[in-house]
C-alpha positions in Angstrom: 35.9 37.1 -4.8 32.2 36.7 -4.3 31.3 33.0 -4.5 28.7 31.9 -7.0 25.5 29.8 -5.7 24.9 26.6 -7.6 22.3 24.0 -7.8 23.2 20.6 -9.3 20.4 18.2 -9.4 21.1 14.9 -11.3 18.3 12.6 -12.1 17.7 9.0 -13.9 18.4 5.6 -13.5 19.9 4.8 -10.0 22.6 2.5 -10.1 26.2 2.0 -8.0 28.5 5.0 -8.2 26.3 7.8 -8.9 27.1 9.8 -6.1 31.0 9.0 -6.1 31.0 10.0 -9.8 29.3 13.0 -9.2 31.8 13.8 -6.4 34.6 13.0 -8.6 33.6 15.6 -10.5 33.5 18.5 -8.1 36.6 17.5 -6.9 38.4 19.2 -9.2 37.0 22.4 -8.4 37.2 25.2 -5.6 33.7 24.2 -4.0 32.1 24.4 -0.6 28.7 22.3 -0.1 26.2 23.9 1.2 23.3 21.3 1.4 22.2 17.7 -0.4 19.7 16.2 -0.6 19.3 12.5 -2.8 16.2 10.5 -2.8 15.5 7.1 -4.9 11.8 6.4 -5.8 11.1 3.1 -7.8 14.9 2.9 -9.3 14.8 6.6 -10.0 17.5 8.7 -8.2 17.0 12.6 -8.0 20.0 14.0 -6.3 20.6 17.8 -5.6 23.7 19.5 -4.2 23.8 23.7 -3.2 27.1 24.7 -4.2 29.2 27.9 -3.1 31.5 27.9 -6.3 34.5 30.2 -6.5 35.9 29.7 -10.6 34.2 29.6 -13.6 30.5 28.2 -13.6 31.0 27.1 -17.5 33.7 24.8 -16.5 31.9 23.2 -13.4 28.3 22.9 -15.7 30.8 20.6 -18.2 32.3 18.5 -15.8 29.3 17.8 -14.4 27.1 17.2 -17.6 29.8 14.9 -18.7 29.7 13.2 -15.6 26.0 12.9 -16.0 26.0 11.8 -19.1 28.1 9.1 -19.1 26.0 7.4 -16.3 23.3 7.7 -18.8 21.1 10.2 -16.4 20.5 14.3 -16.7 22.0 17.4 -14.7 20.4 20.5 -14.6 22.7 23.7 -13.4 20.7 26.9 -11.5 22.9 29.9 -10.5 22.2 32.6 -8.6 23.0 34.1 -5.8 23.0 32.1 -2.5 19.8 33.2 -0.7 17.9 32.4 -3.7 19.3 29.0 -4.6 18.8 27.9 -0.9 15.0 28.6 -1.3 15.6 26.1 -4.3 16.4 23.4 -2.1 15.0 24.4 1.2 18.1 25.5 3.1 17.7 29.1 4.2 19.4 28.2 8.0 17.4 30.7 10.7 14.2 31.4 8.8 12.3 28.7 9.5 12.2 25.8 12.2 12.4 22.3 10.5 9.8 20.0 11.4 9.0 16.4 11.2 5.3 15.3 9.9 3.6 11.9 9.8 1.0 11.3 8.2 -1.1 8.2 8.9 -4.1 6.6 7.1 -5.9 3.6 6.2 -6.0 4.2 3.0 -4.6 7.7 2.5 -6.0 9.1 -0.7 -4.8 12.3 -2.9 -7.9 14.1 -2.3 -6.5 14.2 1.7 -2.9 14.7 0.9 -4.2 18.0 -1.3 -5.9 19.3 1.4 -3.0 18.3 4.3 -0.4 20.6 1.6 -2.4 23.2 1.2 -2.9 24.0 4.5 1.1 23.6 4.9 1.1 25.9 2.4 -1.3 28.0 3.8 0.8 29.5 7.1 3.9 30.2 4.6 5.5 26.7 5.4 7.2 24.7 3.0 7.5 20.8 2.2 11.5 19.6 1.9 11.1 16.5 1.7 8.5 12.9 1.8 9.2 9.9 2.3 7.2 6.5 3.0 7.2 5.1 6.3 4.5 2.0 5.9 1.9 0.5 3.9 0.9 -1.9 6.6 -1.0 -1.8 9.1 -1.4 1.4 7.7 0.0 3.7 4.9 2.0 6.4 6.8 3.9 9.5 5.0 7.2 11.7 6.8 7.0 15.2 5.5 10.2 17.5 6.3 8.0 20.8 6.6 10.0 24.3 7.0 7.8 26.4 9.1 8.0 29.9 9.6 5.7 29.6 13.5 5.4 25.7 14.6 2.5 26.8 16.7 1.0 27.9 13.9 1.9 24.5 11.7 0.8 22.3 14.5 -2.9 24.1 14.6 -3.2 24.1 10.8 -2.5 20.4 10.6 -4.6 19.8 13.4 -7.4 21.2 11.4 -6.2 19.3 8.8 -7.1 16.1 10.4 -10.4 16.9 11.2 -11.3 17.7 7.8 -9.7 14.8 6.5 -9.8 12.3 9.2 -6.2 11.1 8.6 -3.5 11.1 11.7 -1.4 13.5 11.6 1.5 14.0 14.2 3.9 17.0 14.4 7.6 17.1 15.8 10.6 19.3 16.1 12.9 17.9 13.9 16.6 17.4 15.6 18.9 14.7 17.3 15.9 14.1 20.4 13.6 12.7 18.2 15.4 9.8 17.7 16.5 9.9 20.7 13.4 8.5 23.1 14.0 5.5 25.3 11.7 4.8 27.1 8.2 4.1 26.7 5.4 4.1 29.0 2.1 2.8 27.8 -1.6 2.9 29.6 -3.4 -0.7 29.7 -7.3 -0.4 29.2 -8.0 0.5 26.3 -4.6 0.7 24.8 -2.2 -1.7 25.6 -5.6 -4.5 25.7 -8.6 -3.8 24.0 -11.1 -4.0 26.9 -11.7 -1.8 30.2 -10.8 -4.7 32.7 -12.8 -3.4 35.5 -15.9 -3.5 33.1 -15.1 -6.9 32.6 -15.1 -8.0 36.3 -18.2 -5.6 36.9 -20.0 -8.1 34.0 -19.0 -11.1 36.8 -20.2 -8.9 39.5 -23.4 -8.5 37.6 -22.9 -4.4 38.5 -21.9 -3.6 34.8 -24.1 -0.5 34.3 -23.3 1.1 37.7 -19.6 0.4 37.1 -19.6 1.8 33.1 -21.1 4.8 34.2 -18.4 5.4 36.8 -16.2 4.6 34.3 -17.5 6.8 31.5 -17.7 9.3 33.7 -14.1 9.1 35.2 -12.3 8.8 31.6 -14.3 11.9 30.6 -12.7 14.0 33.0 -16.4 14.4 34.6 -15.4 12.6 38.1 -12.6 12.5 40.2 -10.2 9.3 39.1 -9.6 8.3 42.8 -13.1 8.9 44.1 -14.5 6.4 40.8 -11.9 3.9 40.9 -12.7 3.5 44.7 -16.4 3.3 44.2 -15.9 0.8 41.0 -13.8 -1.1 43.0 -16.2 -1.4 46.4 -18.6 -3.2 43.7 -16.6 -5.8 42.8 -16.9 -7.2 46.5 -17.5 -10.8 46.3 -15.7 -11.8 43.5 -13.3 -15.1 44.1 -9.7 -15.2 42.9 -11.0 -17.9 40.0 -13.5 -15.0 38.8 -10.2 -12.8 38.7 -8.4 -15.5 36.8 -10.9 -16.3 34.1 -11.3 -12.4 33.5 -7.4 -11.6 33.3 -7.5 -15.0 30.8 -10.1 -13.4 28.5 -8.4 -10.2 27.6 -7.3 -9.1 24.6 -4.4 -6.9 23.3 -5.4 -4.3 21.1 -4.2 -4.6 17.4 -0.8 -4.4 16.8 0.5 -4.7 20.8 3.0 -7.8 20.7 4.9 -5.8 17.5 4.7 -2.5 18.9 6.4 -4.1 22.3 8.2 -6.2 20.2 9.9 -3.5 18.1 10.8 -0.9 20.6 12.6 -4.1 22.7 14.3 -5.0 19.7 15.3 -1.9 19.0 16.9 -1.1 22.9 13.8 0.8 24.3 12.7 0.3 28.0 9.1 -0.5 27.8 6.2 -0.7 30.3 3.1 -0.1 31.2 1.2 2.1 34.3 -2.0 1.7 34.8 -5.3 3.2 37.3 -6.1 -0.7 37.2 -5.5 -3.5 38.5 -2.4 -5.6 39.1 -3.2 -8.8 38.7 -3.7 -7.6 34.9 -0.2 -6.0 34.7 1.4 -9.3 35.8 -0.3 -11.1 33.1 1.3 -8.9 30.5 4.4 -8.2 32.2 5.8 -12.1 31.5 3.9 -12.1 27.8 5.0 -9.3 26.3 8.7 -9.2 28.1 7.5 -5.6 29.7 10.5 -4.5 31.8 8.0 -2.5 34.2 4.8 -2.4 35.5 3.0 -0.1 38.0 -1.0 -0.7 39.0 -3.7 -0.5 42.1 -3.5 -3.6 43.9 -6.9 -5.8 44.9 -7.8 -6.6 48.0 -8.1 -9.8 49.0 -9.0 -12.1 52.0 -9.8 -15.7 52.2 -9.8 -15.9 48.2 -12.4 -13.5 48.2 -12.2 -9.6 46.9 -13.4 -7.4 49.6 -14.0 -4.1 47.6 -10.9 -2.4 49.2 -7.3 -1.3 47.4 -4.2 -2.3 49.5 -1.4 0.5 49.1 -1.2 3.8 47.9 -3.9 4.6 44.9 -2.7 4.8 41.5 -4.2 7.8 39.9 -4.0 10.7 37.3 -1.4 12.1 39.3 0.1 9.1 40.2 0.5 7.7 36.7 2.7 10.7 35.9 4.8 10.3 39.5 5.7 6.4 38.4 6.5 8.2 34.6 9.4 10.0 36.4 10.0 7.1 38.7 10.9 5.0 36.2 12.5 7.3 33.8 15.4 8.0 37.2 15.7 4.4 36.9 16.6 3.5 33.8 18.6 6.9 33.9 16.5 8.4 31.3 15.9 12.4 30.8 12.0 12.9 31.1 12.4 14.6 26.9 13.7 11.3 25.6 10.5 9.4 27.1 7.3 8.8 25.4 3.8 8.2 27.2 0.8 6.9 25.4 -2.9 6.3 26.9 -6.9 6.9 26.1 -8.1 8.7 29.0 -8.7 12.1 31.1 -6.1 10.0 33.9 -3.7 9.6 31.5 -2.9 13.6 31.3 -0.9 14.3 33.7 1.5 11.1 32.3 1.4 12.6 28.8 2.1 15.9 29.7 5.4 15.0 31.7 6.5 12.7 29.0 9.0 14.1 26.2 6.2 13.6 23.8 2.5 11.9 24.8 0.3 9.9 22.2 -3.7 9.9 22.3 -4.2 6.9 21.2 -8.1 6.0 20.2 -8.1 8.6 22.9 -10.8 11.0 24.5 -11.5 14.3 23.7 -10.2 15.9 26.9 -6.7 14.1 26.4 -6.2 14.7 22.5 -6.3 18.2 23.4 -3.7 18.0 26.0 -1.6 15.5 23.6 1.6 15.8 21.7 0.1 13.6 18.8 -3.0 11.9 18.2 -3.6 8.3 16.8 -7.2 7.2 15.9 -6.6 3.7 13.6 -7.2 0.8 15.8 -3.4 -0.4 15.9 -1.2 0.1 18.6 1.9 -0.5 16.3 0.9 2.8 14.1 2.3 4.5 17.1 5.8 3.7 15.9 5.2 5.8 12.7 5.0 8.8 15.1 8.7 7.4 17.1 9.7 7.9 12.9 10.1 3.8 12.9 9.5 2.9 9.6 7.7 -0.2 8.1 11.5 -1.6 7.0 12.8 -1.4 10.8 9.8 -3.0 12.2 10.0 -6.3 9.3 14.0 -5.7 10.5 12.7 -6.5 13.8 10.3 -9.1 13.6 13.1 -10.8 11.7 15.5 -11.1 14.8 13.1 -12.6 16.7 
């Protein structure tokens, strides 16, 4: 006997027991489930179950309206036959890969989330499910999204973004999502608001030579190593107390002590690698609890900066060498790690990570990265881990 498909979605109040009553229910019948689905919005519970029913469909509809009914809520019965129901509720296993979307904006108006749908809709992808992650520091949306071609998701909501100016992030869905642990973060510009070598090159009174180099560098148009080293042979001259006062001043970007703070709490190893300097790593390294660092080293003699690095240099290729380093030492796969940075030396780093974040980022490493974050808070990264505002407060709360 062919079974018959069945969709049962219940919907009203939510209150305790719905779901065992409705489970009750089917017990009594010769059911296999096939998907579910329940989602509560405001006290309102809309709960859908794919059935494969072998018996009589009159019988089951009863149960279940009676079952609805005296929990005071509705149950609406579609039959058909399986492929047809699974549309229904999104199942359809093999015809599409399931991704996960966020969404991120500050505010995020319909007029954006139109547009951001019909594009989905537009490369014969469908929307499962949404949910809200956040409403502070921004409002951020996770949209289960059935794609026939990811490739061809991922550039339609890239699009997307540029015509709306939201962030929008796209993942594989599946078990390695959730499963990153370890994160690497870039400093200047990222972790701390300021370039720190600008700063110093303000003390050194060579701040336009050095911003060009620097400009120049993060733009991809110079060689990392071949700027740093030329940035850094300005600074000659400055005294440890100029260092001091400089590593002092800085500031963390937006949103850095909770987006530390969280991924800690919640059993991440976090650091940071950085093409600058470490006397600035150190500084943050105690502060935020970082369990790593890596950085270029200062030269000095006598208290004084001579203009020279001591050690090996710490560039775009480097960053992504202490990426794997550390991920072999906290025993971590490089797919369950997580790199985020501004710059054209941060590529190499983002492209060995398990998924890399622009963050604020330049134009030559958005291209290269997984994701892209352009609201000036750090801890909107954690929307694109899938953290949600609820585990971050849970956090924050443990101290």
């Amino acid at each position: 006997m062919q079974p018959t498909s069945v969709l049962a979605t219940i919907t009203g109040r939510d209150r305790p027991g719905v779901t065992a009553s409705l489970f009750s229910a089917l017990a009594a019948f010769d059911v296999e489930i096939r998907d579910l689905e329940q989602v509560v919005i405001r006290e309102r519970l809309v709960l859908a179950v794919l059935l494969d029913l072998r018996g009589e469909p009159g019988a089951l509809r009863a149960s279940l309206d009676q079952a609805a009914s005296a929990l005071g809520m509705e149950c609406e019965i579609v039959l058909g036959d399986r492929h047809a129901a699974a549309d229904e509720i999104g199942e359809r296993p093999g015809r599409a890969s399931k991704n996960h979307v966020m969404v991120i904006g500050r505010p995020l108006r319909p007029g954006a989330l139109s547009h951001i749908a019909q594009h989905i809709a537009d490369v014969g992808a469908n929307i499962d499910s949404v949910s809200q992650l956040s409403t502070e520091p921004a409002a951020s949306l996770e949209l289960i999204v059935r794609a026939p071609d990811a490739r061809q998701l991922r550039a339609a909501l890239v699009r997307a973004a540029d015509e709306t100016g939201v962030d929008i992030a796209v993942e594989p869905a599946g078990l390695r999502r959730r499963a990153k642990r370890l994160v690497v973060l870039d400093v200047d510009s990222t972790l701390i608001r300021d370039e720190a070598i600008d700063v110093l090159a303000a003390r050194a009174g060579v701040a336009e030579e050095v911003a060009d180099l620097t400009r120049r560098a993060m733009l991809g148009e110079l060689d990392f190593g071949q700027s740093l080293r030329a940035r850094v042979g300005l600074l000659a001259g400055l005294s440890v107390d100029d260092l001091v006062a400089v590593r002092d001043a800085l500031e963390l970007t937006p949103g850095a002590r909770t987006f530390v703070h969280t991924l800690r709490r919640m059993g991440y190893h976090v650091g940071v690698v950085s093409g600058g300097f470490t006397f600035v790593t150190d500084r943050f390294r105690e502060e935020l609890d970082l369990e790593f660092t890596a950085a270029n080293e200062l030269e000095i003699v006598d208290g004084v900066v001579t203009g020279r690095l001591v050690g090996p240099l710490l560039d775009r290729a480097g960053k992504a060498t202490a990426l794997r380093g550390f991920a072999e030492q906290f025993g971590v796969p490089l797919a369950q790690t997580v790199a985020v940075g501004d710059g054209a030396n941060d590529i190499d780093m983002l492209e060995a990570a398990g998924l890399g974040v622009a963050f604020n980022a330049k134009p030559a490493l958005r291209k290269a990265a997984d994701a892209a974050v352009n609201l000036p808070y750090l801890d909107t990264v954690l929307f694109v881990l899938g953290i949600s505002g609820d585990e971050v407060q849970e956090a924050a709360s443990s101290g």
